[in-house]
N, C-alpha and C positions, 0 to 999 in steps of 0.2 A: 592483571592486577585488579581491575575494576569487577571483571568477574568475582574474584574471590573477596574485592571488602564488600560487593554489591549481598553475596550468600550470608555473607558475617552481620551486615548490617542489618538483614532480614531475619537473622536467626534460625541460616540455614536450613531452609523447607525442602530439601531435598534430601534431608535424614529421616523428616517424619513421613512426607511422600512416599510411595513408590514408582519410582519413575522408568517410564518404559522410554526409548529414544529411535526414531524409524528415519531412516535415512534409506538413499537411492535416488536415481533418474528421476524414473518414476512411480507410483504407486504410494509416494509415503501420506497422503491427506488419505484416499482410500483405507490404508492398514490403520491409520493413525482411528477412524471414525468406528471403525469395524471394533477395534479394541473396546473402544469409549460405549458405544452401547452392549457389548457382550457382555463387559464389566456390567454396565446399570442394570441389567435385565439379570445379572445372579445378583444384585443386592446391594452393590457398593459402591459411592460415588467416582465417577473418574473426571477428569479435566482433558482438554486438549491444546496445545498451542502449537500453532501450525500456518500454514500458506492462509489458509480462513481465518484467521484470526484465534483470538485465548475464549475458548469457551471451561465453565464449569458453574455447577448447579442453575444458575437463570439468567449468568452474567455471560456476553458476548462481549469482546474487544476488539476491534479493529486493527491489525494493524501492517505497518509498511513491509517489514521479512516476514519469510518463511519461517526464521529462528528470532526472536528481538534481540536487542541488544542486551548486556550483561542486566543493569540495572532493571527495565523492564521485565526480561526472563524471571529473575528474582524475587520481585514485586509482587507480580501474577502466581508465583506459586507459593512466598507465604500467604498472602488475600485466600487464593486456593483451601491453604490449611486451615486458616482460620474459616473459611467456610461450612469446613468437614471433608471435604474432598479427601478421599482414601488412595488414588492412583490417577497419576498424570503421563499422557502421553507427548512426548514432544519432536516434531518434525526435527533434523537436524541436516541442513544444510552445507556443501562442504564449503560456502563462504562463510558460513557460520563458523566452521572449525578452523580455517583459517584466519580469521578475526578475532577467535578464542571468545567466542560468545557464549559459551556453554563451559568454562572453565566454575568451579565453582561450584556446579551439579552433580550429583551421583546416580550414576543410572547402575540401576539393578541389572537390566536386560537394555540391549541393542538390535535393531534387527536392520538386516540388507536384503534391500528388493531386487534390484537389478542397477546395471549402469551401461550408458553409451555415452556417447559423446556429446556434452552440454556444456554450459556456462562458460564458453572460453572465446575470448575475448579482452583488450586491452584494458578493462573495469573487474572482470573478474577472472577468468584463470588462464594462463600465459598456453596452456595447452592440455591435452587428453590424459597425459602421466600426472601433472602437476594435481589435477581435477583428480583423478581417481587415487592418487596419494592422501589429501585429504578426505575421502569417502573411506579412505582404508583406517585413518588414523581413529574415527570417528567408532569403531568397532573395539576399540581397546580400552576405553573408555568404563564397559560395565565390565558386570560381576558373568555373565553370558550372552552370548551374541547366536542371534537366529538366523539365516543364512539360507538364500535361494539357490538350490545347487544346480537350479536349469540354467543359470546367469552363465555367460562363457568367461567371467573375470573370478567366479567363484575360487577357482586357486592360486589367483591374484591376492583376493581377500583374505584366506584362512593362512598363506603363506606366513610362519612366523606367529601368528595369534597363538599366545599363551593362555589366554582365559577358556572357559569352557564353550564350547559352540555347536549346535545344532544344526543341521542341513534339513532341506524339506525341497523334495524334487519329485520329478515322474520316475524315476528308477533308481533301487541303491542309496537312500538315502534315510535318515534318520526318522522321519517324516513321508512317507509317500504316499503319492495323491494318483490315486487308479478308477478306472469305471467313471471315466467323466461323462456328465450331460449337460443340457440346460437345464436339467433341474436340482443338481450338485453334483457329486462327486464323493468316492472315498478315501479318507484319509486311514491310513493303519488299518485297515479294514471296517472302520466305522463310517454307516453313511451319512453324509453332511448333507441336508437338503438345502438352500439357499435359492431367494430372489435376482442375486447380481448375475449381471450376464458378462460369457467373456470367462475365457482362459486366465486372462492375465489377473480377472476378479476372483477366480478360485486359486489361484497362486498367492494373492491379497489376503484372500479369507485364510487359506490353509496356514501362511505367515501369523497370521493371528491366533487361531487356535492352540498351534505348535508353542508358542510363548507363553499363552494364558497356560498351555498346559505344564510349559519347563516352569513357573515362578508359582505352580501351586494351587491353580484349578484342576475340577475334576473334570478331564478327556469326557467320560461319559456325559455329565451334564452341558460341558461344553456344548458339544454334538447335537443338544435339543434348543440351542439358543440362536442360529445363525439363520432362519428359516427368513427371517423380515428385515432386510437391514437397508437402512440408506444413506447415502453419502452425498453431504452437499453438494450442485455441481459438478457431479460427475456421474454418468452415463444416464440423466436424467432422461424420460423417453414422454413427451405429449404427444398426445394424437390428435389429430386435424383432417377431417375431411378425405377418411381414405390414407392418411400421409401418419408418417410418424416423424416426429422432431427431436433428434438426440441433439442436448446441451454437454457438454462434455468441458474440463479443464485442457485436455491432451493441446501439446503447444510448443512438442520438437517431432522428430523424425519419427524416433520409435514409438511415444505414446499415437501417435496420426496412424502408422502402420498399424498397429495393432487397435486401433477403435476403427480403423475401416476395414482391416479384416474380419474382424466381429460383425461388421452390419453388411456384409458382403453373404456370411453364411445364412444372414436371413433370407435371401433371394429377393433383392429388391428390383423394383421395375427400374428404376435410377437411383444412384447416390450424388447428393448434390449437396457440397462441403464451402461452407461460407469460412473463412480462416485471416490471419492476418500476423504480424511479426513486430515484435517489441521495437522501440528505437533504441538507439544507442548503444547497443550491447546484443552480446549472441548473433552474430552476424553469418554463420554458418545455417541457421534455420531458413534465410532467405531461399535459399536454394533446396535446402532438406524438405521443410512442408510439402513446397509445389512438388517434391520428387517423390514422397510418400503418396502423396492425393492424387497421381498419376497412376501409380499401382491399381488401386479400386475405385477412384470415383468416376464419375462419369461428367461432372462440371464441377467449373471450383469459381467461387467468388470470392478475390483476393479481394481486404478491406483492412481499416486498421484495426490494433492493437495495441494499444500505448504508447502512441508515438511519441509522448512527451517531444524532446527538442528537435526532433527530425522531421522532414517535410513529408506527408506522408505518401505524398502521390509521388518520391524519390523510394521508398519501400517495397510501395506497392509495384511499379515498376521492374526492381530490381526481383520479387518474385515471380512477374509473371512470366520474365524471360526462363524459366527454366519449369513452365508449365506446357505440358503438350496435347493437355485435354481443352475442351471449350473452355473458352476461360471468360472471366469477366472482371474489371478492376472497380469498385466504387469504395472511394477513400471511407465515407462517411458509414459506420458500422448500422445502427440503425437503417439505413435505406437500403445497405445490402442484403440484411435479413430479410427485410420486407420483398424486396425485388425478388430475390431468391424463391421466399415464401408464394408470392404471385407466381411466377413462372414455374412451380411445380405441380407435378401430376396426382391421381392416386394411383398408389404403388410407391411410390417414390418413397427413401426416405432422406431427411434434411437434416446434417450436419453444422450445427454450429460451434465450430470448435476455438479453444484457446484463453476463455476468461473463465468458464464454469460459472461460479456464484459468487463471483466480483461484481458489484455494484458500481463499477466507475471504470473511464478513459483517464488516463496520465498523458494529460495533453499540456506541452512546455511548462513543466511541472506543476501544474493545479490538477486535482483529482475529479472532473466534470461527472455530475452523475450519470450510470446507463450502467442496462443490465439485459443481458441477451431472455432469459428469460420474463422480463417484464416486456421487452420489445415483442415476443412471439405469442404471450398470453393477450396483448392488446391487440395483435393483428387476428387471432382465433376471435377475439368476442368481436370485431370488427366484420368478419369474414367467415359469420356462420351459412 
């Protein structure tokens, strides 16, 4: 209900919008950013409101979900219109679609990234089916839905979908992505050149494209726009002495898998992953992280992550048991980075994974300020 007097009272900004809605695991801030400047660079404003907050035209919002609540969602996208803002992209969370936070909006287009297993836990979802129930409903929602067909749930998701829906895979698919490099890859036979590194970035990008191309850009022009793109907090790469620093979001199993498989094909002298695990919730990542970062790294410094009400040195703990590389535990995020940072070589390269471009700990619910990449650019001007 409050979704729809929240539309009504705004006078309905998701009629004069066009609203794109990205949902999955992982990748939705990625596809969501990737949209938002391919839109600006052919011409026409777009917004975003996401895991980073509501950005559009100079205004940045802060704020606590992925998806806001009804009233806020609403807010932000008529301020949006009245802005001028031409197309909004919005993260959709399946706590979001379970809370009916997004009731009230009209999306044009939906797109599905991928899913494993997340968010479940006695706060948010009772289990793996409950969770991907919700991710599935969240796709019925527009007018067409874009659809990763490399995802092993993809016949989960199209099962039943009555709207129109596109796939976008490496084989057989609506959308196909052939001839990959690091330096792009081709979709439908057109070459995409691209800065983002990583599979799962050309999967990201190719997601993107394939949408701008179904609601009415032109494929060709598309294709000369993706060359420079970047996304806050996520796969940010500094250089230091020899060393490179990836700042990364990644912050369950699969995104850790797949960001240390990427820095693994660099051939690095060591990978060495500073990480840490939310409190209160998602209690399955305790064990998932340290078992991902055993895969490919070579050390891991377990540290916090938002411990908000939880002790953290009981977290940190309860991940190191299920770590079988060097390990190191230092509760305090800041001094792990640093420590880390000192104790590496050249060759190496240094993982800081699980905030991206959060600017703060949720420590017993006060937001304290800290920001991994302000803690690594003070230790570089420190440590030339």
């Amino acid at each position: 209900t409050l979704g729809l007097v929240s539309s009504s009272f705004f006078g309905h900004p998701s009629k004069t919008l066009r609203v794109i809605g990205v949902t999955g695991t992982k990748g939705k801030t990625s596809v969501a950013f990737i949209i938002k400047e391919i839109i600006e660079k052919y011409g026409f404003k777009c917004g975003v409101i996401g895991t980073s907050g509501i950005f559009y035209s100079d205004t940045h919002i802060k704020t606590n979900n992925t998806t806001p609540d009804p009233f806020t969602l609403q807010k932000a996208m008529r301020d949006a219109v009245d802005a001028g803002v031409q197309y909004m992209v919005i993260e959709v969370s399946s706590q979001a679609m379970k809370q009916s936070r997004v009731f009230g909006t009209r999306f044009m287009a939906n797109i599905f990234t991928n899913l494993s297993p997340d968010h479940i836990g006695p706060l948010e979802h009772e289990n793996f089916e409950e969770y991907r129930k919700w991710k599935k409903n969240i796709l019925l929602l527009a007018k067409k839905t874009i659809l990763n067909k490399d995802d092993e749930n993809y016949e989960f998701m199209i099962d039943g979908l009555k709207n129109p829906h596109v796939s976008v895979g490496r084989s057989e698919a609506d959308f196909v992505i052939t001839n990959e490099s690091e330096d792009g890859f081709d979709l439908n036979g057109k070459h995409i050149a691209t800065n983002l590194h990583g599979s799962y970035n050309r999967m990201n990008l190719a997601l993107a494209l394939a949408t701008l191309n179904e609601i009415g850009f032109s494929f060709d022009k598309l294709a000369g726009l993706a060359g420079d793109l970047k996304i806050p907090g996520r796969m940010e790469v500094l250089n230091y002495n020899g060393r490179k620093v990836v700042i990364d979001y990644a912050h369950n199993k699969l995104s850790i898998e797949s960001l240390l498989a990427e820095i693994k094909s660099w051939n690095p002298n060591r990978i060495l992953i500073a990480v840490g695990s939310v409190g209160g919730r998602t209690y399955e990542r305790r064990h998932e992280i340290p078992e991902a970062a055993n895969k490919y790294a070579d050390e891991i410094y377990i540290t916090s992550d938002n411990p908000d009400f939880e002790d953290p040195e009981k977290i940190l703990g309860e991940m190191a048991k299920h770590s079988t590389i060097k390990t190191h535990t230092i509760a305090d995020r800041k001094t792990a980075v640093e420590t880390m940072l000192a104790d590496s070589k050249p060759g190496d390269v240094i993982v800081i994974a699980g905030k991206g471009d959060e600017d703060f700990q949720l420590v017993r619910g006060e937001k304290i300020p800290y920001s991994d990449r302000g803690t690594v650019e003070e230790y570089i001007k420190t440590h030339k």
